[in-house]
C-alpha positions, -999 to 999 in steps of 0.1 A, spaced: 16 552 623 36 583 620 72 572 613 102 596 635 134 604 617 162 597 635 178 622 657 208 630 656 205 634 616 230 615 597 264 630 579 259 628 543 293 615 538 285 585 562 250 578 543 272 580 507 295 556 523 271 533 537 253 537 501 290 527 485 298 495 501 304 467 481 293 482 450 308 472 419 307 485 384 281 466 362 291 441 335 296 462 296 265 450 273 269 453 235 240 486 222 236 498 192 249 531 186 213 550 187 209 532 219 245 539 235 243 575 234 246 589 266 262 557 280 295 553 300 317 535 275 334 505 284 360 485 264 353 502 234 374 485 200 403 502 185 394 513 147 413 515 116 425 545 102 399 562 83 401 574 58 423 542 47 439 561 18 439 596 5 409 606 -10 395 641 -23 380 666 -1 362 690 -29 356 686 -63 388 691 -89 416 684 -109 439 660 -93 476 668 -96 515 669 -85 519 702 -69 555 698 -77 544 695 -110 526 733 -112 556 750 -96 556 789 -113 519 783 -129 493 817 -128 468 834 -151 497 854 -166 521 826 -172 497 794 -181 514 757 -175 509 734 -205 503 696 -193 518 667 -211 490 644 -203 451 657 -195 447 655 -156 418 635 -136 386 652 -122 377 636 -92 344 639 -68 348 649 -32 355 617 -15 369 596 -48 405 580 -42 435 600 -52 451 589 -84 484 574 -84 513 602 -79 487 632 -73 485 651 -42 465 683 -45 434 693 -58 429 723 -82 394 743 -83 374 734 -121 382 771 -131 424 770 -126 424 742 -155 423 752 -191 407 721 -212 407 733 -244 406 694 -269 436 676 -260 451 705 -244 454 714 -210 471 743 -189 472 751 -153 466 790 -145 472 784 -107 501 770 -82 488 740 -59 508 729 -23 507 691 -11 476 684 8 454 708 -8 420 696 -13 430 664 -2 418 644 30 451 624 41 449 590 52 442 585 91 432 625 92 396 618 106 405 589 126 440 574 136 448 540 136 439 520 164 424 545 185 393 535 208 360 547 195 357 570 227 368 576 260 366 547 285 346 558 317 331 589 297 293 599 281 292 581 244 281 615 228 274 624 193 308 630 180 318 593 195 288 581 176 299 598 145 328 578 143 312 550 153 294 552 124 317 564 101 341 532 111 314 512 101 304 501 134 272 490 144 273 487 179 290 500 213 301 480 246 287 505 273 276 504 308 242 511 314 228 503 351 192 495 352 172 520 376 138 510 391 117 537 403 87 535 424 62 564 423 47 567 458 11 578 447 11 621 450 48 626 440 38 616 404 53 645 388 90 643 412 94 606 401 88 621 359 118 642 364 137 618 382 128 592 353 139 616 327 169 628 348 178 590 345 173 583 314 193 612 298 224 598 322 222 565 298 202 546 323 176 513 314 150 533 334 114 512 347 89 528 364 60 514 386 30 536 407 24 523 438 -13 512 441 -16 538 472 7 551 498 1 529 522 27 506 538 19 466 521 8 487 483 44 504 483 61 471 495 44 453 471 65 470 441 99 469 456 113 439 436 152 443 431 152 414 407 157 425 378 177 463 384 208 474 399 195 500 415 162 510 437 147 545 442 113 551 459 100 586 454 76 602 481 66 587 511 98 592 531 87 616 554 70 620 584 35 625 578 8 597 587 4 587 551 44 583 546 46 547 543 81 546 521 102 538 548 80 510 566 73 494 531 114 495 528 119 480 561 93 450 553 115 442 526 148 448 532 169 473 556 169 508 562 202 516 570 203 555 573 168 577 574 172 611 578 203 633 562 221 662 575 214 678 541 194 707 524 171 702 505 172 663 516 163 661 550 136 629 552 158 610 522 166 572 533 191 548 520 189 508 523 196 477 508 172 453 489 191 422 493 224 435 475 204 460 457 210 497 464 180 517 479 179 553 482 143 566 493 138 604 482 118 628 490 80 635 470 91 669 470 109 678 437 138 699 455 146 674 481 143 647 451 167 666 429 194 670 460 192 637 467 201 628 432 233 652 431 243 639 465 240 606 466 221 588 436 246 603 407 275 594 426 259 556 429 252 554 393 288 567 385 306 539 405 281 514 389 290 525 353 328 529 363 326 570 351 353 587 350 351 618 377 324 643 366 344 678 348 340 704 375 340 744 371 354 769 389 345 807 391 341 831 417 313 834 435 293 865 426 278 872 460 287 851 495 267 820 505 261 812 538 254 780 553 248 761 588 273 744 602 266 707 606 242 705 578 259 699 539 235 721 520 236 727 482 236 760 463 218 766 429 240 787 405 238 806 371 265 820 355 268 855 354 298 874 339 318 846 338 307 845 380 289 818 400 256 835 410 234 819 435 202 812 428 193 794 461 204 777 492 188 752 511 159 753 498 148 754 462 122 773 445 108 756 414 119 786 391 160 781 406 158 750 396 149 757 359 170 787 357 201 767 377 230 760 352 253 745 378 252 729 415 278 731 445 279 713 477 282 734 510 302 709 534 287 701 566 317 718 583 316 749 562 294 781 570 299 790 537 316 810 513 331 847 508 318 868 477 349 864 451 357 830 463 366 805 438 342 773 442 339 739 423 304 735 408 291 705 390 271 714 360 232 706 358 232 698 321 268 680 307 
């Protein structure tokens, strides 16, 4: 049976909100560090200062540089005692607090002269320089990223509390290679990603795989539509409730959202544009109140040419940046080639018909 969207369409913000309600952030799990990258961090420990004592930073003579006051080539300091060569990363000796290069001492037997002046802290790596004491090992609310691991690592820690919501996907059979991208769009924002196909695209085989027991979230790609062979929405309303089908957004239109018992459900489009919007406008947004992010960075620049847009319908721009300009690459609707060459997204409000050339807009990046 051919399946109608509803008319009038529904205001994104009111599908978001209905999307929203009573969502909570998960519970933090413990990961280890190759697994928490990409993560939202979430009660992260506070480390010791590292390093814990001075230590060398290159290879040298370890001195006083009080001690070398007036030497040079041309005026040679004789030593009382024969200094200490240390490795990078050795501990400083007692009372030393630079390091000289190998060619400004003189070793000559039992005597030694410095042909060069040193100042305190030179070749030295100070106590607490790399990492204060008792500062978190990243930023609650933000991406665990590879400098956070760094210091994870060189703290000596072995594992990160994060929040990572666990995504199910459900392939409608013919949107195979919308629901990889989606996967892989999910798994690089530090989501536990499962996929299932569909056994066909009818209503009872799509039904059959939407089991919320065991993920926080619920996405069903292709189907959604209005086709004869669109069964996404029937299969959703079997099993749970629909609760908005059909958006007043571009790319977008036929996307649905629901509820599998308290399980989030947002139905999106086979078609890899309308898939892609749905995810900026109201899957991302889901995923960041479930992993308690912090807001996503915006960035503003001009707009290099004007955008216009319908009023009523919220419709998304592609962008590239373009002598330090927004340029857009597409409105609306997305051709495949935008979409790679896209380096940032913006969001056209309903109640906007757009936006002058030289404007200044807020655009979310594709790729943080």
């Amino acid at each position: 049976m051919t399946q109608r969207l509803p008319s009038p369409l529904t205001p994104l913000d009111t599908a978001l909100a209905a999307l929203l309600q009573g969502i909570e952030p998960v519970a933090p799990v413990e990961l280890s560090l190759a697994e928490a990258a990409g993560c939202i961090a979430a009660g992260l420990p506070l480390l010791a200062a590292c390093p814990s004592h001075d230590i060398a930073a290159a290879d040298g003579w370890a001195l006083s540089a009080n001690d070398l006051v007036g030497a040079s080539a041309y005026s040679p300091l004789p030593l009382t005692t024969a200094p200490a060569w240390v490795d990078a990363g050795d501990a400083m000796p007692e009372g030393c607090d630079c390091v000289l290069d190998a060619d400004a001492v003189e070793v000559s037997g039992p005597l030694s002269q410095v042909l060069a002046e040193g100042v305190p802290g030179q070749g030295v790596r100070r106590a607490g320089s790399d990492v204060a004491e008792r500062i978190p090992a990243g930023a609650e609310g933000h991406l665990v990223g590879s400098a956070d691991l760094l210091i994870a690592r060189v703290a000596g820690l072995e594992k990160l509390s994060v929040r990572r919501p666990r995504l199910r996907i459900v392939n409608v059979p013919g949107a195979t290679a919308t629901a990889h991208m989606i996967a892989e769009i999910a798994r690089a924002a530090g989501l536990d990603v499962k996929t299932l196909e569909a056994g066909a695209r009818d209503e009872t085989s799509i039904a059959d795989g939407l089991d919320a027991s065991d993920c926080d979230v619920l996405l069903t790609v292709g189907g959604s539509g209005v086709g004869r062979r669109d069964a996404a929405i029937a299969a959703l309303a079997a099993r749970g409730d629909v609760i908005v089908h059909g958006l007043a957004l571009q790319p977008g239109r036929t996307a649905a959202v629901g509820r599998l018992g308290k399980v989030p459900v947002v139905a999106l489009p086979g078609s890899p544009d309308h898939a892609l919007a749905t995810w900026f406008a109201l899957v991302q947004p889901l995923i960041d109140r479930l992993s308690a992010r912090r807001p996503r960075r915006q960035v503003t620049l001009p707009l290099a040419r004007k955008i216009s847009s319908s009023v009523g319908i919220a419709e998304i721009a592609l962008l590239a940046e373009e002598r330090r300009a927004w340029m857009p690459l597409a409105v609306g609707e997305w051709p495949l080639q935008a979409i790679a060459r896209a380096d940032a997204w913006l969001l056209v409000p309903a109640s906007h018909e757009g936006f002058a050339a030289g404007t200044p807009v807020d655009a979310y990046l594709m790729r943080e």
